[in-house]
C-alpha positions in Angstrom: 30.6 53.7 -33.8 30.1 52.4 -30.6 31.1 55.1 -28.8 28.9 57.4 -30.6 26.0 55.1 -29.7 27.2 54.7 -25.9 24.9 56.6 -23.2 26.9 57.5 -20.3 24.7 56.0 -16.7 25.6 56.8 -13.0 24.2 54.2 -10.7 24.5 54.5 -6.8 25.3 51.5 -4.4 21.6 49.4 -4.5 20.3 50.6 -7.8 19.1 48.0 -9.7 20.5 48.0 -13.5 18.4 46.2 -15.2 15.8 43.0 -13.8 15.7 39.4 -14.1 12.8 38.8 -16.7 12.9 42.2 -18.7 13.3 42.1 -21.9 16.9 43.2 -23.0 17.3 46.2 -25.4 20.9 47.5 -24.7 23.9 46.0 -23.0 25.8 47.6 -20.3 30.0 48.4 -20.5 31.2 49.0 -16.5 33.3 52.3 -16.9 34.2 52.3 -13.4 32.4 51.0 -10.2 31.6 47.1 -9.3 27.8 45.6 -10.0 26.6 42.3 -8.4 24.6 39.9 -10.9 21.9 37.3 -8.9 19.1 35.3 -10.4 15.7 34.6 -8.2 15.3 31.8 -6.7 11.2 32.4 -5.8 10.0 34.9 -4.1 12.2 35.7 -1.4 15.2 34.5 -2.2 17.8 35.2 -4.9 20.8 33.0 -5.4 24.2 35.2 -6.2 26.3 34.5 -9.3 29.2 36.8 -9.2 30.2 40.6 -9.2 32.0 42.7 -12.3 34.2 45.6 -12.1 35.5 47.9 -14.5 36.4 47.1 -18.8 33.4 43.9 -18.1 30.2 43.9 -19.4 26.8 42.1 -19.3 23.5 41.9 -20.9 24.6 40.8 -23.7 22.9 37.2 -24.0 19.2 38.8 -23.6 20.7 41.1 -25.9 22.0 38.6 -28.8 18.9 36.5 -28.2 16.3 38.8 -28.2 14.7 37.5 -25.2 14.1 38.7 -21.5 17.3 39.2 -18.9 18.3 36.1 -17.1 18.9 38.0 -14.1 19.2 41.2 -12.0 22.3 43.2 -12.2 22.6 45.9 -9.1 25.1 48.5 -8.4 26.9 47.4 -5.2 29.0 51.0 -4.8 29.0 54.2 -7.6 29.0 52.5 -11.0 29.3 54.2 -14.0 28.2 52.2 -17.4 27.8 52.7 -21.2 24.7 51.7 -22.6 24.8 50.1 -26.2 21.8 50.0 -27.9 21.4 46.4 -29.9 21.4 48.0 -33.2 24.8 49.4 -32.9 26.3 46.5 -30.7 24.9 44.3 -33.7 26.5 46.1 -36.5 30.1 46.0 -34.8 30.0 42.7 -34.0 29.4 41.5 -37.5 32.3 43.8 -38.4 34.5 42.6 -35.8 34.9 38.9 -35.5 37.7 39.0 -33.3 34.9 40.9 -31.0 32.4 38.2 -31.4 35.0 35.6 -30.3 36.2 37.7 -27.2 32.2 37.9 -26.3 31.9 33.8 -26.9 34.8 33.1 -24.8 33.6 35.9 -22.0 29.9 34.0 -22.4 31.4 30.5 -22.1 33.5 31.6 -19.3 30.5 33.0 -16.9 28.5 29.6 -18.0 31.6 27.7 -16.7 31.9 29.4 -13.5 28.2 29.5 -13.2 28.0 25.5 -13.7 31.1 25.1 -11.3 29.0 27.2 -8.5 25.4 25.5 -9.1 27.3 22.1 -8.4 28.7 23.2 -5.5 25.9 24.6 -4.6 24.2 21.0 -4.9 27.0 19.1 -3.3 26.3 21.1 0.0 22.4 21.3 -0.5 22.7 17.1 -1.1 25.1 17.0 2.4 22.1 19.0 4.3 19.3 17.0 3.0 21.0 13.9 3.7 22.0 14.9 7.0 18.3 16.1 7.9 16.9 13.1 6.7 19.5 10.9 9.1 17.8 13.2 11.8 14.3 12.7 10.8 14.7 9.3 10.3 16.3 8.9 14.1 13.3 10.9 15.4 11.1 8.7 13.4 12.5 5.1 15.1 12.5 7.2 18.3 8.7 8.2 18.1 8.2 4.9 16.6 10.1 2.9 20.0 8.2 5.2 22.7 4.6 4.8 20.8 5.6 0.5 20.7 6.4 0.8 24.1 4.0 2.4 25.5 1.3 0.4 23.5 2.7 -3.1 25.0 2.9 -1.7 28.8 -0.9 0.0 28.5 -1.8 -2.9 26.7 -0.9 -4.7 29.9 -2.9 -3.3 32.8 -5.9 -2.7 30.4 -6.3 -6.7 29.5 -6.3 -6.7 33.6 -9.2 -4.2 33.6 -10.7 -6.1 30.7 -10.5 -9.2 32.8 -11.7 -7.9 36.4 -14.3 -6.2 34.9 -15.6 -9.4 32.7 -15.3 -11.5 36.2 -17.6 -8.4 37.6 -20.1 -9.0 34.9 -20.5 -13.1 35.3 -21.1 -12.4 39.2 -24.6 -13.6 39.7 -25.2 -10.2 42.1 -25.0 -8.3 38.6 -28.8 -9.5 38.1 -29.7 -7.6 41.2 -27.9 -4.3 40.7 -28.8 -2.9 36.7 -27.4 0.1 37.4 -23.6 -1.2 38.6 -24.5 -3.7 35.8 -24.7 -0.8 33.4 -21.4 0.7 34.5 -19.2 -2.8 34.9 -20.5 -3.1 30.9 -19.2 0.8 30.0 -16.2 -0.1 31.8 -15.5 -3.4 29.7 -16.5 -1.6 26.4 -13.7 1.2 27.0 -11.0 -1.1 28.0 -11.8 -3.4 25.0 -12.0 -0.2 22.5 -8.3 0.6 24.3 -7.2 -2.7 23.8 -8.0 -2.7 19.5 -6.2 0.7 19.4 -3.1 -0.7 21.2 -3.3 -3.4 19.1 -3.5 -1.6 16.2 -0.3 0.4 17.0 1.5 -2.4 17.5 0.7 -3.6 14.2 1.1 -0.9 12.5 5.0 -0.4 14.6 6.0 -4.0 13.2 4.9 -2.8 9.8 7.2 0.1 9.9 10.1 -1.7 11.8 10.6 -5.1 11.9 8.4 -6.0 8.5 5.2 -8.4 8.8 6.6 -12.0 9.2 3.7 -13.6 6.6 2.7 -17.4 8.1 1.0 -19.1 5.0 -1.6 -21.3 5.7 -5.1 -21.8 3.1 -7.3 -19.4 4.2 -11.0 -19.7 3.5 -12.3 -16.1 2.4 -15.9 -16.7 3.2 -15.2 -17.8 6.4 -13.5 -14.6 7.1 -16.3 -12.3 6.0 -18.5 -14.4 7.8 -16.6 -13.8 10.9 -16.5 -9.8 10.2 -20.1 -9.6 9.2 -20.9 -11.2 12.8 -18.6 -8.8 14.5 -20.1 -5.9 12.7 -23.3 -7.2 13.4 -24.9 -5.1 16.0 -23.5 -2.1 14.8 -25.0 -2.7 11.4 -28.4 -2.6 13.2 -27.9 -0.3 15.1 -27.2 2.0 11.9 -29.2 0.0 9.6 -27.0 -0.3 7.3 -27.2 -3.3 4.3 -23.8 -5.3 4.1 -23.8 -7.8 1.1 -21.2 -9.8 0.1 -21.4 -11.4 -3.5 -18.4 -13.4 -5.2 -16.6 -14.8 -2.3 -17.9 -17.8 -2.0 -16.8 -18.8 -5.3 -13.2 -17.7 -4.8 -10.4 -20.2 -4.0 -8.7 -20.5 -0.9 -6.0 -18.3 -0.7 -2.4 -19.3 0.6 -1.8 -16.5 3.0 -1.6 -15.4 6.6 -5.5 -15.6 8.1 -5.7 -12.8 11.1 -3.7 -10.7 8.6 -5.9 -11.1 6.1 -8.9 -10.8 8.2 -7.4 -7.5 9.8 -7.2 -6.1 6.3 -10.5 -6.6 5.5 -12.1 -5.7 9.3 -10.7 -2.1 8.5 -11.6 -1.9 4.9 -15.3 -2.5 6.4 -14.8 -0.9 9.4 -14.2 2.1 7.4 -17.1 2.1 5.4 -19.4 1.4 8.0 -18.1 4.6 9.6 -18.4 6.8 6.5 -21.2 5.9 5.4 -24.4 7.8 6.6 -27.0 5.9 8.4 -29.6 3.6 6.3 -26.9 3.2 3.3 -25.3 0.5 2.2 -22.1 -1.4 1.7 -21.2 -4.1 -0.6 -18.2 -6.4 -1.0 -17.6 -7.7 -4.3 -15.0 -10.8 -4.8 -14.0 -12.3 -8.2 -10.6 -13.6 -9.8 -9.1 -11.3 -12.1 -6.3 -11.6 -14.7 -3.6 -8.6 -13.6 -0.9 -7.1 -16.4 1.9 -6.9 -13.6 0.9 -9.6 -10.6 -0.8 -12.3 -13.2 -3.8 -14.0 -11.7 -5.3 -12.6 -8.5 -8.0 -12.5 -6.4 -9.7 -9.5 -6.0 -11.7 -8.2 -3.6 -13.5 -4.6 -3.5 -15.7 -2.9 -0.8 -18.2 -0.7 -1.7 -20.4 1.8 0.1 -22.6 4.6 -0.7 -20.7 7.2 2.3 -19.3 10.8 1.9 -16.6 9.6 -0.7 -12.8 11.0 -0.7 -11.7 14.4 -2.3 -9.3 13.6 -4.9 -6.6 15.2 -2.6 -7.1 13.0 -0.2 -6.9 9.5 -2.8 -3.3 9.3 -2.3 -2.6 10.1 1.6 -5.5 7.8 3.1 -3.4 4.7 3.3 -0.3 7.0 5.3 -0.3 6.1 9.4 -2.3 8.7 11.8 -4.1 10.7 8.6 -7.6 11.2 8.9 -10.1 12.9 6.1 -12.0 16.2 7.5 -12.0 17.2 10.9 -10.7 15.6 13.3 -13.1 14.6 15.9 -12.0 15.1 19.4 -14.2 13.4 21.2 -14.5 9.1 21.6 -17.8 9.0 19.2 -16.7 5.2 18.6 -15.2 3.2 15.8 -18.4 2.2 14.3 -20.9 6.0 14.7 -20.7 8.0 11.5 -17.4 9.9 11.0 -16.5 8.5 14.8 -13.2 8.9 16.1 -10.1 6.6 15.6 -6.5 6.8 15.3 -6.0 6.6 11.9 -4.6 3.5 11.4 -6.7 1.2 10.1 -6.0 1.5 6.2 -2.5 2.0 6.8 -2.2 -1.7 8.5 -4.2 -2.7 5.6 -1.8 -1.6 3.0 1.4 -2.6 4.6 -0.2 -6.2 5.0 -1.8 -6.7 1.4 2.3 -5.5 0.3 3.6 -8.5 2.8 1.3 -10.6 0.9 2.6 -9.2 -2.4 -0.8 -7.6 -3.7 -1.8 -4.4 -3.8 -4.5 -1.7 -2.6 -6.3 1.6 -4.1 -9.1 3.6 -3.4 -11.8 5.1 -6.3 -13.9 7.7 -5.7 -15.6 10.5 -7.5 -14.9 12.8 -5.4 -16.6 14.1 -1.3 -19.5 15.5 -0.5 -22.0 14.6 2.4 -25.3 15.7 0.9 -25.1 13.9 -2.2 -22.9 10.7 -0.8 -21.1 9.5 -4.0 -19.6 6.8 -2.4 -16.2 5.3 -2.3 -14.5 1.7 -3.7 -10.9 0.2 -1.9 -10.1 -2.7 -4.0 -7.3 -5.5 -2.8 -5.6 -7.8 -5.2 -3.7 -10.6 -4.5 -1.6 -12.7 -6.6 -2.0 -16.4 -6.7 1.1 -17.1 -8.2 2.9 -15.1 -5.5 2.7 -18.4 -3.2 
């Protein structure tokens, strides 16, 4: 019967048989010739799974399950096959069970050898990952060293130009001279604005390196947002922008590390002040909190009413050297409206609130400069933790 059914084929070398995804009407006996089977990997790649000769045959699994092929079967020289409709192939089988169990063990057999091959296949792909990521990880402590290094030894002549030019300043014969006045104070304001960017390298190198040694001492959370709301003083009026802070003065003291701490929150401010549009508003919100996972915390969340953060964006603004929107080339300052900056600031933040054993995340609806929806960066930290 089957033979009756059969329709003779001629294929020449590159022919494709029949196509991964098709569905499967007929399966194929190889007369004479040799095919080679391979399933798609995506679009430009297909991964190979093994040739047949002559007396094999294929198709039958999309065949027997009614469902599409499982992958591409080409003619790799002049291939002759009989093509047996599922009908026929059907009404055989269920009068032949000695040809249903040469089929199972035929199936079980390719699934076997196919099995055997994708492990391989993994065991080699799992040796060139891992060797990769040894490289990347060696270029990553080598970047790492030369940006360290080259932070502390600029670091160094620019605290000399800080100094000289300060000494410049205090000379009474500055009174007489505005205009050298005017350029002795650019001159201090670069260096200084060098010196916090070497700085924050460095703190950001120890975080990725050596870990953040955490010196415990009470820390008095008013006192530092008082001291950040006097540093950020003049540019707040300069931009008049409104910074409230509500809650902190009833919080506890907190047993941590205090110029940590108050480096976390100079960037979380620091940021907001420098995407939020002129005349808006920031506000920094403190209250104790009961946490499922860290227990009893203090928690502290900034406010402000700037561009906000595409949701893309929620989960890579805390990574080192990544920066929302364009990047401005030009120094615009830390402080103007989407100013320039390293891109630093929120990373430090997060690998310090970790030392501490808190946590950090940022909320926002979404970005868009016309309508400012705002953004929120909340920190907890765990009393207990201490």
């Amino acid at each position: 019967m089957l033979a009756r059914a059969a329709v003779e084929r001629t294929f020449s070398p590159g022919d494709i048989i029949c196509c991964e995804g098709e569905v499967g009407r007929v399966m194929y006996f190889i007369v004479r010739g040799r095919v080679e089977i391979v399933k798609q990997v995506d679009e430009d790649t297909e991964r190979h799974l093994h040739y047949a000769g002559s007396g094999e045959y294929f198709g039958e699994i999309a065949l027997l399950q009614e469902g599409p092929r499982i992958a591409t079967v080409r003619a790799v020289e002049d291939t002759t096959t009989l093509e047996i409709g599922q009908e026929p192939f059907l009404t055989v089988l269920g009068r032949s069970p000695s040809l249903g169990i040469r089929i199972l063990v035929r199936m079980t057999s390719r699934l076997r050898d196919a099995d055997q091959q994708a492990i391989e296949e993994l065991r080699q792909a799992n040796i060139e990952l891992t060797q990769a990521l040894r490289h990347l990880e060696r270029l990553d402590r080598t970047k790492t060293d030369f940006i360290r290094v080259s932070a502390h030894e600029l670091r160094t002549p620019v605290a000399s130009l800080m100094g000289y030019s300060q000494m410049m300043r205090d000379n009474p014969m500055m009174e007489e001279h505005a205009e050298l006045k005017a350029l002795v104070d650019g001159v201090r304001a670069g260096a200084e604005r060098l010196h916090r960017v070497f700085n924050s390298i460095l703190d950001l190198s120890r975080l990725m390196t050596d870990g953040v040694e955490v010196r415990r001492s009470p820390v008095s959370l008013p006192v530092v947002f008082h001291g950040i709301q006097t540093e950020f003083g003049p540019a707040l009026e300069e931009r008049k922008l409104d910074l409230e802070v509500n809650g902190v003065d009833q919080l506890p003291f907190y047993i941590g590390d205090p110029d940590m701490l108050y480096k976390v929150f100079y960037h979380l401010v620091n940021n907001a002040i420098k995407y939020t549009p002129d005349k808006g508003r920031i506000e920094v919100v403190g209250q104790m909190v009961e946490a499922d996972d860290l227990g009893q915390c203090i928690e502290i969340a900034v406010w402000d009413t700037g561009i906000g953060i595409a949701p893309g964006d929620i989960d890579l603004i805390f990574e080192k050297f990544y920066r929302t929107g364009e990047v401005e080339l030009h120094s615009s300052g830390t402080t103007s409206f989407k100013g320039g900056g390293p891109g630093l600031g929120l990373a430090i933040a997060k690998g310090i609130v970790q030392a501490h054993g808190g946590r950090i995340w940022a909320e926002s609806p979404g970005c868009d400069e016309e309508t400012c929806p705002g953004s929120k960066f909340v920190v907890q930290l765990p009393i207990e933790s201490v």
